[in-house]
Structures are given as C-alpha cells and as structure tokens.
C-alpha positions in Angstrom: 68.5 -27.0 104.8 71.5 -27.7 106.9 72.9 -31.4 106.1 75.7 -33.7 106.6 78.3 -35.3 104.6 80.0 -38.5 105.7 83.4 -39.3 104.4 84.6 -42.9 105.5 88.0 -43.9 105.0 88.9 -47.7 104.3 92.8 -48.9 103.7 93.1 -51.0 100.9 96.0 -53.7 100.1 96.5 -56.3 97.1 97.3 -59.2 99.7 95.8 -58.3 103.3 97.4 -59.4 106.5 95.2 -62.7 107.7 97.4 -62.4 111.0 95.3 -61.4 114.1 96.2 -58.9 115.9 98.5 -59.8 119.0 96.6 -57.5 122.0 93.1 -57.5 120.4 92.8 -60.9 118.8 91.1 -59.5 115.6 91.7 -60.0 112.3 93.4 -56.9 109.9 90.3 -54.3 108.7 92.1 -53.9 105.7 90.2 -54.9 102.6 91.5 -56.1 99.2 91.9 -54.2 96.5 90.3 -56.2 93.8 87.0 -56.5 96.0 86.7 -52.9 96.5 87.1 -52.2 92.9 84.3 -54.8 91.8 82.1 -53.0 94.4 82.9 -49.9 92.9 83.2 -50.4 88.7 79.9 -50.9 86.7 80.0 -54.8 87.4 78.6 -53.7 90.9 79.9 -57.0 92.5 78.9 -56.4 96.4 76.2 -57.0 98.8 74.3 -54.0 98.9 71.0 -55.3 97.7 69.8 -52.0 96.9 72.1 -51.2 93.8 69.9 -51.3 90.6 72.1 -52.2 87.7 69.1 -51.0 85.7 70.5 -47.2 86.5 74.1 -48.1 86.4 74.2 -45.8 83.4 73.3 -43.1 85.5 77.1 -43.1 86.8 79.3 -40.6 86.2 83.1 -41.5 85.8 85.2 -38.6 87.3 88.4 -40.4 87.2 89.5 -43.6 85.3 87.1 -45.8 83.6 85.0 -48.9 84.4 87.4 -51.0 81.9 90.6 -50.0 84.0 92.9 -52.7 85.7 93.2 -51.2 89.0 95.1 -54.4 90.4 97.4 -54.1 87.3 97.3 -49.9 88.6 99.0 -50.3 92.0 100.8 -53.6 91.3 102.4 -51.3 88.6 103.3 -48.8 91.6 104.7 -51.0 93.6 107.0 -52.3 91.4 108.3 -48.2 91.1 108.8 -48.3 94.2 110.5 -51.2 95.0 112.9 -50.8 92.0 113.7 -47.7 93.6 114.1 -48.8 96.9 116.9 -51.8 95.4 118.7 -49.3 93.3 120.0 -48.0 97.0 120.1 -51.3 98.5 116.5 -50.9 100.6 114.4 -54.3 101.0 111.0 -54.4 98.6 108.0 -53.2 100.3 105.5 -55.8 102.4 103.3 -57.8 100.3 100.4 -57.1 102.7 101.0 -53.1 102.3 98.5 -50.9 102.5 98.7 -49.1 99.0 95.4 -47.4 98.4 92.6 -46.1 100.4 89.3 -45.8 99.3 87.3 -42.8 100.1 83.2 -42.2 100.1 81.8 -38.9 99.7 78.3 -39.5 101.2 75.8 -37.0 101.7 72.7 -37.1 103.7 70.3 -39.0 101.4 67.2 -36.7 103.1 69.0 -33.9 101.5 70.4 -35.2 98.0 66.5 -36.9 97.6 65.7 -33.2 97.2 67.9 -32.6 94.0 67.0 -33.8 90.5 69.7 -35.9 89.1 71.4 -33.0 87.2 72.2 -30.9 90.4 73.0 -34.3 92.4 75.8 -34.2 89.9 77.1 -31.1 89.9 77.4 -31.4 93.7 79.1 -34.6 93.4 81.2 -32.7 90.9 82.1 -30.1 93.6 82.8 -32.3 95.7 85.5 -34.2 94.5 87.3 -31.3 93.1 87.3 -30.3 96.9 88.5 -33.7 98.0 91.4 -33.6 95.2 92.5 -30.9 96.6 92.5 -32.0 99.8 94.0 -35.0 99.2 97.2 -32.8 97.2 97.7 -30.6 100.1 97.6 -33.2 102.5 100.2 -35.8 101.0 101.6 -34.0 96.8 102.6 -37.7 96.0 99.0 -39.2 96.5 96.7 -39.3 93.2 93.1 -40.5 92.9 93.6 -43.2 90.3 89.5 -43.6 90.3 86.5 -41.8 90.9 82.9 -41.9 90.5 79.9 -41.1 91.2 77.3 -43.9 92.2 73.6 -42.8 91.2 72.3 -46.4 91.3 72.3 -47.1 94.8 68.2 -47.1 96.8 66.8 -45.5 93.7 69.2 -42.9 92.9 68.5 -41.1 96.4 71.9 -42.1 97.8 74.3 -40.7 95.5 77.2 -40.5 96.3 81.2 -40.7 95.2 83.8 -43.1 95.5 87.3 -42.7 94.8 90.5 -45.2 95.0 93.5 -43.1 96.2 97.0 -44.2 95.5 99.5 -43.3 98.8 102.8 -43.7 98.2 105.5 -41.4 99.6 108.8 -40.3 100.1 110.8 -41.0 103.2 113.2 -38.3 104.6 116.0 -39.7 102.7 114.2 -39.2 99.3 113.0 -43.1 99.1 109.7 -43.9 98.1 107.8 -45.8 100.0 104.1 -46.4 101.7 103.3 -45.0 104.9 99.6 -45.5 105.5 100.5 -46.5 109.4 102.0 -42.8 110.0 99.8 -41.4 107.5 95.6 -42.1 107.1 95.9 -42.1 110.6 92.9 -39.8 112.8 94.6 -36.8 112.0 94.1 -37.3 108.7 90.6 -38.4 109.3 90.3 -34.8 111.2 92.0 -32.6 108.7 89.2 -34.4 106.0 86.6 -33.9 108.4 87.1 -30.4 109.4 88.4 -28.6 106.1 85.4 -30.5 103.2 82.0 -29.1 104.9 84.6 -25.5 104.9 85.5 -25.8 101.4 82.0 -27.2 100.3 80.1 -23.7 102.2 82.4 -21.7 100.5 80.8 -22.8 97.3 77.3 -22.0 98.5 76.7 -25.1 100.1 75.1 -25.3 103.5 76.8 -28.1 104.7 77.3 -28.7 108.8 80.9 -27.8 110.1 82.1 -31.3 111.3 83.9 -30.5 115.7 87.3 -32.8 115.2 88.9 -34.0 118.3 91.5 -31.3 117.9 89.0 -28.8 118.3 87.5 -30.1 121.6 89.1 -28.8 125.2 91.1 -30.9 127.1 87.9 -31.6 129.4 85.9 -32.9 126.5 88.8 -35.2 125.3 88.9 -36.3 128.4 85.3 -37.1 129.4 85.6 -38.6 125.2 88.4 -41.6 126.3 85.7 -42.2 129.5 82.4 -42.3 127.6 83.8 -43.1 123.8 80.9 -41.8 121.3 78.5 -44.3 119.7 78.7 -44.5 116.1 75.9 -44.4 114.4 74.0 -46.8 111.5 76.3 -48.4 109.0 75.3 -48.1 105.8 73.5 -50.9 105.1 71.8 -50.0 108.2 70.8 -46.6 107.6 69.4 -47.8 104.2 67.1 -50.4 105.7 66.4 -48.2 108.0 65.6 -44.9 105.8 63.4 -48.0 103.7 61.4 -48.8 106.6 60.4 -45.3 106.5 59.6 -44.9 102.9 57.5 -47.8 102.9 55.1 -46.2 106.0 54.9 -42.8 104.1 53.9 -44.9 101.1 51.4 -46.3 103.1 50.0 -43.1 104.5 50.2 -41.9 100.8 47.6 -44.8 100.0 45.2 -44.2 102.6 45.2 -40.8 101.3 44.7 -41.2 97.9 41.9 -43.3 98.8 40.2 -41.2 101.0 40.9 -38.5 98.7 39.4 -40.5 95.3 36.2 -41.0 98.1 35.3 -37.4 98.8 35.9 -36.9 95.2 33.7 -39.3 94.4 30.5 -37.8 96.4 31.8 -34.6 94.9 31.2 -35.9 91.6 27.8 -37.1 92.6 26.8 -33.8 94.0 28.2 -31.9 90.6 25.9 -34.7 88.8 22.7 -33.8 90.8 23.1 -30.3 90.8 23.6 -30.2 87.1 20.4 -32.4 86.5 18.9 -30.0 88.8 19.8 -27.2 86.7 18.9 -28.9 83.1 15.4 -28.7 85.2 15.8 -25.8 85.9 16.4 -24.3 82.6 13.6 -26.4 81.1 10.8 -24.9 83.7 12.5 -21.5 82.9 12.0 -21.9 79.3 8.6 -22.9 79.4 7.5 -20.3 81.8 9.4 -18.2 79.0 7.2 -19.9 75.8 3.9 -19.5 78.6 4.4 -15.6 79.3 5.1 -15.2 75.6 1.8 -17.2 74.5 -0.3 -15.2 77.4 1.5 -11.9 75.7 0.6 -12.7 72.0 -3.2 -13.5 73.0 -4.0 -10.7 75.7 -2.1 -8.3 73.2 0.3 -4.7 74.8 -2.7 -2.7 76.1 -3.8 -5.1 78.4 -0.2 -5.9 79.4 0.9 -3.1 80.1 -2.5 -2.7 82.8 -0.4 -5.4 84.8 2.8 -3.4 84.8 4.5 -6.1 81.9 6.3 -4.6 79.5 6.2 -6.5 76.2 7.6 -6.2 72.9 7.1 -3.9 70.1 5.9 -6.6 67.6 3.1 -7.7 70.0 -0.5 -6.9 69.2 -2.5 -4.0 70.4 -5.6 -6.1 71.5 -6.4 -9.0 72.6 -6.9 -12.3 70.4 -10.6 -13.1 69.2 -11.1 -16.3 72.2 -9.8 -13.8 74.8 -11.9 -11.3 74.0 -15.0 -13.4 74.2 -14.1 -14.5 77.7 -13.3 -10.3 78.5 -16.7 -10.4 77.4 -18.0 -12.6 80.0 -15.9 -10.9 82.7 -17.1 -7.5 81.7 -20.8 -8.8 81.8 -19.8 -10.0 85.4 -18.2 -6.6 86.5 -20.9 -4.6 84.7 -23.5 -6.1 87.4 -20.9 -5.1 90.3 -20.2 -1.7 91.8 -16.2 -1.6 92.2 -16.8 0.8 94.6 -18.8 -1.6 96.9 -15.4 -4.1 97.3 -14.3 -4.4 101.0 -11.4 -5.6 102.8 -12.3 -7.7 106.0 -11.1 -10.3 108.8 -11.0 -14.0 107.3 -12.5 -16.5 109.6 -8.6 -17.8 109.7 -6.4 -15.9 112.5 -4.1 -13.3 111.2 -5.6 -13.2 107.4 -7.7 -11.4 105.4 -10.6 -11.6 102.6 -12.1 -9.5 99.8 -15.9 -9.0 99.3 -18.5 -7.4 97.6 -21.7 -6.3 99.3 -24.5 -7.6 96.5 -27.8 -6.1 96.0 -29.7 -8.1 98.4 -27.2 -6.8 101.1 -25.5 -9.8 101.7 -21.7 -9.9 101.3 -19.5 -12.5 98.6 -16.2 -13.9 98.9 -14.1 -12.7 96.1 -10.7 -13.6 97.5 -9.3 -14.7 100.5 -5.9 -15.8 102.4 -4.3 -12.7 102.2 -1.3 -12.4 105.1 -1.8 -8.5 105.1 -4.3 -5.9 105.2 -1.9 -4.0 102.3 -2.1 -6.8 100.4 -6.2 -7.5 100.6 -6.5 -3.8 99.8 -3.7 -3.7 96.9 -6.0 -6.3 95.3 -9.2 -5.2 95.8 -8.0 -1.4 94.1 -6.4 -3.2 91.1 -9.5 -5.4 91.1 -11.4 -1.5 90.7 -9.7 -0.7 88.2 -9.5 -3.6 85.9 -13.3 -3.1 86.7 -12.7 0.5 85.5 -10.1 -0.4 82.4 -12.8 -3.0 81.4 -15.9 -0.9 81.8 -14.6 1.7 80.2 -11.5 1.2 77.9 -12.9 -2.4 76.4 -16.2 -1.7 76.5 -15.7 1.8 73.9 -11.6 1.2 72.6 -11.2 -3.0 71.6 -14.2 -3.9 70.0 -12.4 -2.3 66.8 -8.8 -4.1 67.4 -10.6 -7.5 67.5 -9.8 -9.7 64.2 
C-alpha cells in the first residue's frame, strides 16, 4: 500500500526572540531548545497525552543518548563559533540564534499499524540513514547530534523519529557562523520533501513522491499565492482524530463478538440435541441388534434363511424347543387351509388391498389387509404359500429331529 511520510521542520534556539514581529504582530515560532529535548529524551516531558511511559523502553536511540546535555551540546558550539569569529575581530553570534532544528520523520500511522515492532524499526532505521544523508549533502557542516525513534506514542502505532540537528556554517570568508534565515528556508523544506519518499522507494519502499512548489508550472504557483493550500490536522489532531475512529471499530468489534458468541451459542444447543439424538439412536440400534440376534438364536438358520436373513455360522439349525411348539400350532392352523385357495382382493378402503382365504363353507376370511399395491398383497400372499409349503412339508418330516 501506497503511504505518506510527513517530515516537519521546527527551528530551535537556547534563548528565543519574545519580540513580535513588526508587520504581523506575532510572536517568534521558534521553540527552545531545552523544551524540545524534554519532549524528545525518555523523561517525555510534553503534552501529548497519548505517550505511554510504560513503552518508553520500546525506544530506540539512533544518535546520542537519553542522559546527554544537549543545552550543554550547542551552548558548547556556540562558543566555537564565537571564539572563532573574535579571533578575526567579528561580533559573537545573537543570543536568540537559531542553532538547531529539530526534524520528525512521521509516517502514516494507517500504514506503520501494519508492521510489527521489529520491521517498524528497521524502517525507522532506513529512514534516518536516508535523512543523514540528506541533511550532509544539503549543508557538510550540519550533524544530527540526536536521534530516536519514539515507539511509545498512541500505542506504539505512531512511530516515528526525531532528530536534533546542529546548523552551523561557514560564511564565504571561511567564518563560522549560523544561517538558519538563508538556510531551513522552503527550499530546504522542498529539497527534504522531494528527494526522502525517492531515496526511501529506492529501498523497496512504496512511499508517495511528495509535488514541491518547484515542480508546479507557473500557472499552478500562481493560482497557489491566490488560493493558498489548507494544511491539514496537527498532530495532536490527527491523533484524536485517528482515536475517534478506533474507538467506533472497537465498538462494531463488540457488537460482533456478541452476536457472534449468540449464534454460537444456538449452535452449541443444536450440536447438544443432535448428539442426545444420536446416543438414542445408537441405543434403539443396539437393541434392535440384541432383538434380531435373540429372534436368530431361537428360530435357528433354516428358518432364517426362508426370510432371505443371513445369519451366522454358530447359529442353530432348528428352531428352540418354545418356538417349535408355537410352529406347531401354526402348522395345525395351515394344515386345515389350502394355500392354494389365498386371494388378493379390493379392501373396502379406496386404493388398497386385502388377502383372503375362501374357507370350506365358501365364505371368504381376512388374513391381511392395508396393502398400498396389488404387488405387494400378492408378494405376501405367495410367501404366505410357501411358508405354508416350508411348514407342511420341511417341519412337518425335517425338524422334529433338531428339536432339543
């Protein structure tokens, strides 16, 4: 994903100028040094109520230390300078001189909220090695006296590197001094702009090329001094802001989840009931099993196997002594009845059919009825035949003997 980086610029001074400005009536932007660096060490002295000192470990010094004096730093420089600048007679710099700028490297917190920590450093890393380098090129007598990177800040999703720079250069007569008025001026802000996002994609990064105003036509610049461009959030802003809209998705994350742990829960409750209705399941299975195998052992193979059921070898031949007594009975029954005067006919019902047997008196029983189909009245009254047969004749000479 395409992001950007933001790289504001602020002019630093050990004593600031208090005087307003003659034409605007405003008061010098300049800030002091020894605030800046407060803000910036791991005392994290500022108002950005989102800093957790909790993660302050989580910073990574790329230049200098936490413990440095930075006051002592450039107050150190400017005395350099001015003891330079009397050795040939030249008046000591202004106490209210701009003498560091501070630089943050800030990129879009959409995109570095989709790094863990240990690639948010190595971009960081990156970074700043591109921004030293800039910095050289642009000016070989500035230094970044302090760097580091802030992973503290709204969670550790703004991270982000700031760096103290130390300006001082060297006039055309080979005098030191500090020229941040001809120097961090918007060409410098353009040559920052334009060059980092270049540097930074030829690393692999797919940062967005930042248009400078030296790159726009003389219409655009024009139609830019009419209608100057809005800036957009501060930081402080954008952070509320970007809050706001962490705090709705966390909201829609708990309607969610709760809606989610809901149709779980009648999921649950139908897995419950269908296992319950299985356990039943089994259990009717397993008695029908223990049934089948009881009918089996006491009708015995032969007669089994009359109904198509194949059994197992270890079941008896013949049937048990209580089923052959009521075998008995039936056969008595059958004995009386000629199989061959079973008939298929109309049932009183619509649509179904009955089996009966024409007695001797020439009237006609009822042996079954209900049947949905012709085919199926008929397939009973044939296997009713020959279970007449099987009985009259196989019983009746074959399992007298097998009986126990």
């Amino acid at each position: 994903m395409s992001f950007n980086v933001g790289i504001p610029v602020m002019k630093c001074s050990l004593n600031p100028s208090k005087v307003k400005n003659s034409k605007s009536g405003k008061k010098s932007k300049t800030c002091p040094i020894d605030k800046a660096w407060n803000e910036m060490n791991d005392e994290r002295i500022g108002r950005d109520k989102t800093i957790d000192k909790s993660m302050t470990n989580k910073n990574v010094w790329m230049e200098g230390s936490s413990q440095d004096d930075v006051v002592g730093i450039v107050q150190k420089e400017i005395d350099r300078v001015n003891e330079q600048r009397h050795a040939v007679g030249n008046k000591s710099v202004r106490s209210d001189t701009v003498s560091v700028i501070s630089i943050i490297e800030k990129p879009s917190m959409t995109y570095m909220q989709t790094l863990s920590y240990e690639d948010k450093v190595k971009f960081l890393n990156d970074g700043h090695k591109v921004m030293t380098d800039l910095i050289h090129n642009w000016n070989p007598n500035w230094r970044i006296i302090e760097a580091v990177q802030h992973h503290d800040e709204f969670g550790g999703l703004s991270a982000h590197t700031h760096s103290i720079v130390l300006i001082p250069s060297i006039d055309k007569n080979g005098i030191p001094f500090f020229n941040a008025k001809g120097e961090v001026t918007t060409k410098f802000f353009h040559y920052i702009h334009k060059n980092y996002p270049i540097k930074m994609q030829e690393l692999g990064y797919d940062i967005k090329d930042c248009r400078t105003y030296d790159m726009l036509t003389e219409e655009e610049k024009a139609e830019r001094k009419l209608n100057p461009p809005k800036h957009g959030l501060s930081s402080q802003e954008y952070k509320q802001a970007h809050m706001k809209e962490l705090a709705e998705d966390y909201k829609k994350l708990l309607a969610e989840n709760k809606a989610l742990k809901q149709e779980l829960t009648i999921k649950e409750s139908i897995i419950q009931k269908l296992k319950e209705d299985l356990e039943q399941y089994k259990a009717y299975v397993i008695s029908l099993k223990e049934k089948l195998e009881e009918i089996t052992r006491k009708a015995g193979a032969r007669l089994m196997r009359i109904f198509g059921i194949n059994v197992p070898d270890e079941t008896p031949e013949y049937p048990s002594k209580d089923v052959n007594e009521e075998i008995k009975r039936m056969q008595k029954g059958l004995d009386e009845k000629d199989s061959r005067l079973y008939r298929v006919i109309p049932d009183n019902e619509d649509g179904k059919y009955r089996v009966v047997y024409r007695n001797a008196a020439g009237l006609y029983e009822t042996v079954a009825g209900g049947f949905s189909s012709r085919d199926l009245a008929d397939k009973f009254r044939k296997n009713m035949s020959e279970a007449a047969r099987e009985l009259g004749n196989g019983i009746k000479n074959g399992l007298k003997d097998g009986i126990s």
